[in-house]
FIKOLPA-695546 format. One record per residue (C-alpha): residue in one letter; x, y, z negated. Coordinates in pm, whole numbers, padded with zeros to 5 digits, always signed. Each point is the difference from the previous one (the first is absolute). Last residue first. Example, Ala and Ser with C-alpha at 12.3 -4.5 7.8 and 13.67 -1.06 7.14 Angstrom:
<recs>
s+01367-00106-00714/a-00137-00344-00066/
</recs>
This chain:
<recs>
x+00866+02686+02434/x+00200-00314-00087/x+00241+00036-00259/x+00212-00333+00002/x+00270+00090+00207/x+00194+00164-00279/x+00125-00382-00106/x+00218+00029-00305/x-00231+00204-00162/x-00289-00254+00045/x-00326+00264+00029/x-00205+00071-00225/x+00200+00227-00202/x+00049+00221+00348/x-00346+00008+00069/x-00053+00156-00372/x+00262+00259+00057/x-00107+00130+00372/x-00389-00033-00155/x+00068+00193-00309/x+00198+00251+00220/x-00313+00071+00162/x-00130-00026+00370/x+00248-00231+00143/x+00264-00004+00264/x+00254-00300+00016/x-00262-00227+00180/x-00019+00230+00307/x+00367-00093+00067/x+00308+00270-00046/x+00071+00039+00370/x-00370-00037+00102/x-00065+00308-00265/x+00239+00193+00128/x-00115-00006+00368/x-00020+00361-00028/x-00356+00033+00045/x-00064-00201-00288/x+00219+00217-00210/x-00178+00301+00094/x-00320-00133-00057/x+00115-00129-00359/x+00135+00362-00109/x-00297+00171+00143/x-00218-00198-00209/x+00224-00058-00271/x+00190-00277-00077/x-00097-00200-00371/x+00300-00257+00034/x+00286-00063+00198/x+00179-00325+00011/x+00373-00007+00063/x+00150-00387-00059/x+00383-00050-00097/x+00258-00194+00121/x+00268+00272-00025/x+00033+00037+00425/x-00446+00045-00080/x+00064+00259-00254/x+00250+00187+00275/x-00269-00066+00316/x-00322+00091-00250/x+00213+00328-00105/x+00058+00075+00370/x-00346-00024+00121/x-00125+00218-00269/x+00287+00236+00054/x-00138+00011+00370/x-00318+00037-00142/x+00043+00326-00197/x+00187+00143+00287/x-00314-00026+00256/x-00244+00165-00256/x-00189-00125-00315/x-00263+00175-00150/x-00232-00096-00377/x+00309-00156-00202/x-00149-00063-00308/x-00170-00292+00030/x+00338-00164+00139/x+00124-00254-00225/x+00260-00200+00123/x+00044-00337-00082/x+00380-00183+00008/x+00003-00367+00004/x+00253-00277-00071/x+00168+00114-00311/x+00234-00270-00084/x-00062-00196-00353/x+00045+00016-00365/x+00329+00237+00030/x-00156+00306+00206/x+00249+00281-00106/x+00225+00024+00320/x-00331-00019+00212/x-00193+00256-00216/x+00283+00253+00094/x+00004-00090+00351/x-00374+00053+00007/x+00033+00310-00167/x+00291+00152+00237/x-00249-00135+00298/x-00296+00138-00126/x+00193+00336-00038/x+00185+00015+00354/x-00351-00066+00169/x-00116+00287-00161/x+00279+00231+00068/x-00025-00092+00332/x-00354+00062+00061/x+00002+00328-00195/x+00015+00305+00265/x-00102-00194+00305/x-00313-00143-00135/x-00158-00181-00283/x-00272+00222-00163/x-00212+00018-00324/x+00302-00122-00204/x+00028-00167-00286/x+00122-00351+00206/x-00101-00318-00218/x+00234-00302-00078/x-00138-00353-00075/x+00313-00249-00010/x-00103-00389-00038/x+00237-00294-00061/x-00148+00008-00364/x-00264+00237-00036/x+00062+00314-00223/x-00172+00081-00293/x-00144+00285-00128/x+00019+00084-00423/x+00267+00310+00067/x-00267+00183+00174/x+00173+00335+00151/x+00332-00192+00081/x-00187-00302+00104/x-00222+00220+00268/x-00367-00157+00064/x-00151-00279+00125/x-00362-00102-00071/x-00067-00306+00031/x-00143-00049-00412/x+00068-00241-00284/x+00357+00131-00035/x+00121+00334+00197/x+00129-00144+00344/x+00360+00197+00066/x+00124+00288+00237/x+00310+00118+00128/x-00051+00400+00098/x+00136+00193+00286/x+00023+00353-00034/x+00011+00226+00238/x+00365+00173+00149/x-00176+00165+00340/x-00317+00114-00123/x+00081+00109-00302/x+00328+00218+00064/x-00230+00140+00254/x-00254+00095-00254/x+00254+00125-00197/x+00182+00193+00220/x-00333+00216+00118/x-00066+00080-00381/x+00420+00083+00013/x-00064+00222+00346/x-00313+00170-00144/x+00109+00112-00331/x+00343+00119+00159/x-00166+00153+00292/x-00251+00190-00261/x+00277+00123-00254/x+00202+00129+00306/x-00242+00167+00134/x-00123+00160-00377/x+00421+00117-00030/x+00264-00164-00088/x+00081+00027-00407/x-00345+00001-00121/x-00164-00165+00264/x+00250-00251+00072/x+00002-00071-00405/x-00403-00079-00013/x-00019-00180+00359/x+00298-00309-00104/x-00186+00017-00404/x-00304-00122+00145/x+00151-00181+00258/x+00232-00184-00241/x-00309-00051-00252/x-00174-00209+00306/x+00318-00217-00007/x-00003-00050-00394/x-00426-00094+00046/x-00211-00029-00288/x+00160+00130-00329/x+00172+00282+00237/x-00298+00110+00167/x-00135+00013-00351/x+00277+00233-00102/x-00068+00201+00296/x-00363+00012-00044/x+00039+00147-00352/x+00249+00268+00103/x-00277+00139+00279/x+00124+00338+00066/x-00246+00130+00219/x-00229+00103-00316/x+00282+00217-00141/x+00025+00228+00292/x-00353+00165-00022/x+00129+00241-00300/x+00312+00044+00229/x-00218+00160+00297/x-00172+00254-00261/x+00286+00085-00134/x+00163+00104+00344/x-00293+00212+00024/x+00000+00171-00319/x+00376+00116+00130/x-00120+00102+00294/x-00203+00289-00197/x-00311+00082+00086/x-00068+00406+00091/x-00139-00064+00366/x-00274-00236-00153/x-00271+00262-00055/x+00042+00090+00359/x-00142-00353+00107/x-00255-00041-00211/x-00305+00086+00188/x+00047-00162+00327/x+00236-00263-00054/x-00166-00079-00308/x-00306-00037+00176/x+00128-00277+00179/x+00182-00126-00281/x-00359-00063-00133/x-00134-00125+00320/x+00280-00276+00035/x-00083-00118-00361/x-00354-00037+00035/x+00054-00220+00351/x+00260-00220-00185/x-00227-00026-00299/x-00256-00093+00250/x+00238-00342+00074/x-00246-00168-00258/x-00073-00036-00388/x+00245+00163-00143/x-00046-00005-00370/x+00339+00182-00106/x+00242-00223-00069/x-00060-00139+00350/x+00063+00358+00161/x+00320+00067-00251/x+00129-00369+00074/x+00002+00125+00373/x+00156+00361-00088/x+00271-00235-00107/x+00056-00258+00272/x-00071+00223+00306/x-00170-00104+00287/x+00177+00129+00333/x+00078+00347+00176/x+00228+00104+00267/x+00053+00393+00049/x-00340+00197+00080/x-00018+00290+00249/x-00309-00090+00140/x+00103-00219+00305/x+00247-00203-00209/x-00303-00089-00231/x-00179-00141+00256/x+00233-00242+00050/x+00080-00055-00301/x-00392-00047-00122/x+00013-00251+00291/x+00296-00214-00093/x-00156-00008-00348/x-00305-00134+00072/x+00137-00255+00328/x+00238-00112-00301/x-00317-00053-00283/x-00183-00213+00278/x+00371-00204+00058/x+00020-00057-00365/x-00401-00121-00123/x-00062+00121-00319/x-00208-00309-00199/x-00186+00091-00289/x+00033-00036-00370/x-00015+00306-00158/x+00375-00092-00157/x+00132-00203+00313/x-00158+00331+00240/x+00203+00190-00282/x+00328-00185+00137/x-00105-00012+00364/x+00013+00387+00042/x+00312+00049-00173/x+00191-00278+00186/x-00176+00104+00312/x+00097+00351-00030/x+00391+00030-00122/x+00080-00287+00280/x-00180+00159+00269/x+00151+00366-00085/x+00382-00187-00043/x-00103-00202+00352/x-00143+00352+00164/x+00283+00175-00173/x+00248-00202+00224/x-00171-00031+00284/x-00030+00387+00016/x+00349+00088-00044/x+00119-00244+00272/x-00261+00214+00247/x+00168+00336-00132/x+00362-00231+00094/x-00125-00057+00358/x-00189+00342+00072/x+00347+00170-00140/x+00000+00191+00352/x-00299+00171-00095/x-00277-00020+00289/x-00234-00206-00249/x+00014+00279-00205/x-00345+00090-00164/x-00013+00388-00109/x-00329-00022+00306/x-00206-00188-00207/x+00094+00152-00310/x-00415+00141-00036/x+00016+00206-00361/x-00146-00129-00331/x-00243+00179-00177/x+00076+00301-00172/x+00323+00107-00196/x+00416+00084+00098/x+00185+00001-00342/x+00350+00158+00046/x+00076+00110-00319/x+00104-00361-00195/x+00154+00160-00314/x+00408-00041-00059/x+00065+00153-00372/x+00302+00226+00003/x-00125+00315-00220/x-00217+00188+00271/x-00214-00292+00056/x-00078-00030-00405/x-00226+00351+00069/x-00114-00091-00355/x-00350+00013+00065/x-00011-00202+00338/x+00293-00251-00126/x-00202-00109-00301/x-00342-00020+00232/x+00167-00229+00254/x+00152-00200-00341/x-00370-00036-00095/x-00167-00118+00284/x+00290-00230+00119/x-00001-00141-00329/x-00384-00033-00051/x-00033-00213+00357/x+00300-00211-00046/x-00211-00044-00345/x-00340-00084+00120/x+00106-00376+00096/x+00119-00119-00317/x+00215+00215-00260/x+00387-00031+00007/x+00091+00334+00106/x+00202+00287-00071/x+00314-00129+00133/x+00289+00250-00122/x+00112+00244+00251/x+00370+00051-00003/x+00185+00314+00159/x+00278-00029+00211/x+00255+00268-00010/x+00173-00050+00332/x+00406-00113+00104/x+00069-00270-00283/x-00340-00183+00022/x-00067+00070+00349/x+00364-00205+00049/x-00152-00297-00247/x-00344+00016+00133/x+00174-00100+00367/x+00211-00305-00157/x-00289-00126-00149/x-00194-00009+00350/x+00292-00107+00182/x+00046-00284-00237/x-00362-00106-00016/x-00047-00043+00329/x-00269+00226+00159/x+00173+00251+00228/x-00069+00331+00133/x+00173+00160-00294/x-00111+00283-00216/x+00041+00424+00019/x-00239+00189-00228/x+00005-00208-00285/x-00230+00120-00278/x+00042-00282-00228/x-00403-00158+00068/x+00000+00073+00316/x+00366-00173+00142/x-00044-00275-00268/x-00312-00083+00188/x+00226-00214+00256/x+00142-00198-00327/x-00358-00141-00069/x-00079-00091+00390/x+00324-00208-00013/x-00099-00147-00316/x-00343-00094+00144/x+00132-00120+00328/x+00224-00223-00164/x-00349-00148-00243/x-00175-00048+00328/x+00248-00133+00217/x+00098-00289-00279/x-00371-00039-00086/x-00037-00036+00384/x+00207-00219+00041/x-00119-00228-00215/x-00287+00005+00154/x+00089-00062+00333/x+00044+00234+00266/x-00087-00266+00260/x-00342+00019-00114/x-00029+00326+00273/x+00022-00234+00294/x-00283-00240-00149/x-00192+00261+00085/x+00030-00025+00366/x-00395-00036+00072/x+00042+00142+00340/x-00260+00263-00081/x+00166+00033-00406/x+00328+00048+00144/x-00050+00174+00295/x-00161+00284-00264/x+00266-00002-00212/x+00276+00060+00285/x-00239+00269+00161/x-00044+00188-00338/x+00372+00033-00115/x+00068+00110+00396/x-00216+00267-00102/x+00110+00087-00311/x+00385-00002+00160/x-00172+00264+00255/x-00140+00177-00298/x+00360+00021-00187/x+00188+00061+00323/x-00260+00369+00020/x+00164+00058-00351/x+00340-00054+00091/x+00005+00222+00253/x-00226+00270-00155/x+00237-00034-00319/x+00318+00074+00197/x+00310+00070-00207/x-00124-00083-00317/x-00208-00280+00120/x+00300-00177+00204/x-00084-00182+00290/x+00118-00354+00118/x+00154-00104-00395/x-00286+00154-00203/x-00283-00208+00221/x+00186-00307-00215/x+00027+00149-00361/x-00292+00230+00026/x-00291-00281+00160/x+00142-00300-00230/x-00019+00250-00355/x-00381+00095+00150/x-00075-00378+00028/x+00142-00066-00313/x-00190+00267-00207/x-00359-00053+00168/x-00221+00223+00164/x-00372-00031+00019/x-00238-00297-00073/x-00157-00185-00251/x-00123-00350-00035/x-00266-00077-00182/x-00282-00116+00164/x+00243-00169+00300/x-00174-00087+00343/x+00152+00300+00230/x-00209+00171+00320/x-00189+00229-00178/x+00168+00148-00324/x+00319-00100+00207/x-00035+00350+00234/x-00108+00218-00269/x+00266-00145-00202/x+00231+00103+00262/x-00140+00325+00057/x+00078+00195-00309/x+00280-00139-00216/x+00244+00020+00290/x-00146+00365+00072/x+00081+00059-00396/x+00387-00150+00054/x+00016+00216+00298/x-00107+00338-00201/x+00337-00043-00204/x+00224+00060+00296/x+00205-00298+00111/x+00332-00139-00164/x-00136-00357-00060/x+00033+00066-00357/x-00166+00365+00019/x-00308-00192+00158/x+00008-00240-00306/x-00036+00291-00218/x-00257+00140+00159/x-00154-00329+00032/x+00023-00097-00364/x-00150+00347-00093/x-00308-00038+00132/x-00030-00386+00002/x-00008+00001-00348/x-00346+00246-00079/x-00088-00139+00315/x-00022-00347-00124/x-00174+00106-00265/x-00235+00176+00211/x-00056-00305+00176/x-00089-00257-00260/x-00248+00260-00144/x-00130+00001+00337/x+00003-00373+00023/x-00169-00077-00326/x-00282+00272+00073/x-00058-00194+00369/x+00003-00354-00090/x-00338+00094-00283/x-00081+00200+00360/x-00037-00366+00152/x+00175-00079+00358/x-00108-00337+00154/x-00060+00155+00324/x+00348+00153-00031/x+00170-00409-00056/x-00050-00089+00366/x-00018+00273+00224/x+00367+00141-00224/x+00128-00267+00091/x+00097+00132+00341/x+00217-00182+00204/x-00208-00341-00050/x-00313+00202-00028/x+00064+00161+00329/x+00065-00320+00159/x-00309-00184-00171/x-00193+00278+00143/x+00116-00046+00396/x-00022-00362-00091/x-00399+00016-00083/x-00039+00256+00249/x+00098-00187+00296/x-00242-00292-00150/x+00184-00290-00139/x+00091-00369+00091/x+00224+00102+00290/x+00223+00169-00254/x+00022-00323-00196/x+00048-00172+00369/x+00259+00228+00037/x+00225-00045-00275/x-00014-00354+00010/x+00099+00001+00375/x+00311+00262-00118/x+00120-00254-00292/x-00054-00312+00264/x+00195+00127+00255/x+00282+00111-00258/x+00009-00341-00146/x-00005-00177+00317/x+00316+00252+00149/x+00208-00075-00358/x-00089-00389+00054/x-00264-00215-00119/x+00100-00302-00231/x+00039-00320+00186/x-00224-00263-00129/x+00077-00283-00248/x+00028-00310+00112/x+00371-00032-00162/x-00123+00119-00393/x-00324-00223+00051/x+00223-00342+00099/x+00152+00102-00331/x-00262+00021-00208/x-00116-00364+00150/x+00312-00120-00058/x-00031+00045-00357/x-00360-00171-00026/x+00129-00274+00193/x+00301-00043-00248/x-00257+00017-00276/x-00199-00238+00144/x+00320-00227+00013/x+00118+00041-00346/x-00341-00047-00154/x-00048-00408+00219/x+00337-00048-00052/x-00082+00026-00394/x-00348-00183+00094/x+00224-00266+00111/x+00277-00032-00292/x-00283+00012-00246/x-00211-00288+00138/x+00332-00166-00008/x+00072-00004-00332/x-00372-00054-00070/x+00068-00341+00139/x+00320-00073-00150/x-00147+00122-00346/x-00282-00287+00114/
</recs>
């Protein structure tokens, strides 16, 4: 009888093993019959057919209103508008104003422009966004690192001392340009172009640009009358030191360290100080020239005759990115806190238009600001209106208020910049950059010190070019991983991450990291599996390793290169007497390889769905005879 039930046993054990190798096969039979995926041309044919039959589907004035609603918001959320929205949003607005005010004036002195610019800038483009952007709370107007960008690189075609018409009509043309670039961006849906400034750096750029910004107002706030061009640190130290030994500088202490109506307060009050005591007469530097009314045409100041067309243009992609970048992180992190989605490439069209516009009214570039944006949240905005409420109150300052101004000390302004510096200086996010990522902190710290002793170019290629580096360095040294079953389960995972995996005897199952194999990494891949098969070789003392499995889930493109090292590893395993199976290809991946004959050159029973099945097939089978895996 035990004889008997012995081999009862025996049989319904083939019996398991054999539906199970059916099943397997099976999964792979599905893997090789699988259809080709569509091409680039199918794709695109397909995208534009879509397209139309949606369009097809609706009335002509059904899409003609779903356009304007997609490039105006304002037709969608305006017929939604409550007054209880409205008396938030006005108070929102004048507080804004009672910040912007000042902020811009000051801002416009940074940039080296007359003070009434940095009011136009705060004028028509929020007019402009308040109905074609998505973001509640955003708010809009001049910002310090945009205006530092505009002065230190227009500074070096035209000098402002020497020619402030010049430089001024380069200004709106650069605006211009600013506004094109940003809007291409969001029609062509380039966005991802502007993520290439990564975050960290832009903590690096931002927190340089904020010290650089900080030693330019040393010129207002100690009286200087004659200061460098030039924004590194060194030069600008080394310039206060001369002024400080040739004029008698006088010291303004910062007045201010109230919320939003202070900057307001300060300018009110010193303006009034200098006034009675005739302060102007004694050494203190007031703004004078202070041009009111609504903003002038510029149309015709554009230069796109100017022989510097090429490096204005340059100008203009470059604060369209730092603009972009400034924005849409702004923008997107209070649309995380209201919780709402801000779509990039609508917000880029938005601000590429208000730019564009803008250069045609006498505006400089604008973008969302980060501090007079936590001002509008802080207080109770409820939609872009604040924007609107804001514009019309500098409006009428630039009517009405204009003359009273003529007395306020630079000085007041330069304090007024500095108070808004801390907030770009992110300490906190560089030390957690750090904690997470030592190669991100690099950048951070790579953009921070070219700032401050380069200059903002400089600061920007060198953030850039290393954020570019790494993702290179990525793509063409990956990582290649030797993986292990974890007990009672089949999944496979990396030994040096999970200690408790085990490897199969005679079996090797190494995974590319690596979204792509192509020209840049192929050989550097195929150089790794082989140094770790080597190594595993020389340490393999209970028996030879006979088969090699490569996981490939994560590779999701292959090109020509790629599978010529593929065919070259499986010719040097195979001269070792060892087996290449591949495991978990990718739809591309697989109809690439199929085309390529690869996959008759390797054997249709060496390529299976999982690594679970590779492994398992390979345990079934007699180790000393390969031949036995039938697919």
């Amino acid at each position: 009888m035990g004889t008997l039930a012995n081999e009862s046993f025996s049989i319904e054990l083939q019996q398991l093993d054999a539906a199970t190798d059916t099943a397997r096969n099976q999964r792979t039979q599905w893997l090789l019959a699988s259809p080709n995926p569509p091409n680039f041309f199918h794709q695109l044919i397909n995208s534009v057919k879509k397209n139309v039959d949606r369009t097809t589907k609706r009335s002509t004035n059904g899409v003609f209103f779903s356009f304007l609603k997609g490039l105006f918001p304002i037709l969608s959320w305006g017929r939604n508008y409550k007054c209880t929205m409205f008396k938030h949003d006005i108070m929102a607005g004048l507080t804004l104003a009672s910040l912007c005010i000042p902020q811009s004036i000051g801002y416009a002195n940074l940039a080296k422009l007359d003070p009434q610019y940095g009011l136009y800038a705060s004028v028509v483009p929020p007019l402009i966004y308040a109905v074609m952007g998505s973001s509640r709370e955003i708010a809009i107007g001049p910002v310090a690192v945009v205006s530092l960008l505009i002065s230190a690189l227009i500074s070096k075609i035209i000098d402002p001392a020497v020619d402030p018409i010049a430089y001024r009509n380069l200004v709106f043309t650069a605006t211009f340009f600013t506004g094109a670039f940003q809007a291409v961006f969001g029609l062509f849906r380039l966005g991802f172009l502007v993520d290439f400034l990564s975050h960290p750096a832009i903590v690096g750029f931002m927190g340089g640009a904020a010290i650089v910004i900080g030693l330019q107002q040393l010129k207002g706030l100690l009286g200087i009358n004659h200061f460098t061009t030039k924004t590194d640190v060194v030069s600008v130290l080394e310039a206060v030191y001369k002024s400080l030994h040739n004029e008698p500088g006088k010291r303004n202490k910062k007045l201010f360290w109230l919320p939003a109506m202070a900057p307001l307060l300060s300018v009110v009050l010193s303006t009034l100080i200098v006034y009675l005591t005739k302060a102007d007469q004694h050494g203190v530097n007031i703004v004078k020239h202070f041009k009111g009314g609504v903003n002038p045409s510029s149309v015709h100041q554009l230069q796109f005759n100017s022989p510097h067309i090429g490096e204005i243009a340059k100008i203009g992609l470059t604060c369209a990115i730092v603009a972009l970048t400034e924005a849409i992180a702004v923008g997107r992190s209070f649309a995380s806190i209201r919780g709402y989605h801000l779509d990039g490439n609508k917000e880029m069209v938005a601000i590429g238009c208000m730019n564009l516009v803008g250069s045609l009214t006498s505006c400089y570039t604008a973008t969302g600001s980060f501090s007079r944006t936590a001002v509008n949240y802080s207080a109770g905005c409820e939609t872009v209106v604040s924007n609107i409420v804001m514009a019309i109150t500098v409006l009428i300052s630039l009517e009405l208020l204009t003359k009273l101004l003529y007395y306020t000390p630079l000085a007041i302004l330069a304090s007024i910049i500095i108070s808004a510096l801390p907030g770009l200086i992110d300490i906190t996010e560089a030390f957690h950059i750090w904690k997470v990522d030592k190669t991100d902190f690099i950048i951070c710290i790579a953009a921070f010190l070219g700032v401050l002793f380069g200059s903002v170019e400089i600061g920007l290629i060198i953030a850039v070019g290393i954020s570019f580096g790494k993702i290179i360095l990525g793509t063409i040294r990956p990582s290649v991983e030797l993986q292990g079953r974890l007990p009672g389960t089949d999944t496979f995972c990396d030994i040096t991450q999970f200690p408790v995996a085990t490897e199969t005897q005679g079996v090797l199952v190494i995974r590319v990291n690596n979204a792509s194999l192509c020209f840049a990494n192929a050989n550097f891949i195929r150089g790794r599996i082989l140094s770790i098969v080597t190594n595993r070789s020389e340490e393999q003392s209970k028996g030879k390793l006979r088969i090699l499995v490569l996981d490939m889930s994560s590779v999701m493109s292959i090109d020509t290169s790629g599978i010529v090292a593929l065919e070259e590893l499986n010719r040097e395993l195979v001269s070792q007497g060892i087996q290449l199976a591949i495991a978990n290809p990718r739809w591309e991946v697989m109809n690439k390889l199929k085309v390529a004959k690869f996959v008759d050159e390797l054997g249709n029973r060496w390529i299976f769905l999982s690594v679970g099945d590779a492994v398992d097939a390979c345990l079934n089978a007699k180790m000393g005879d390969l031949s036995t895996i039938n697919c």
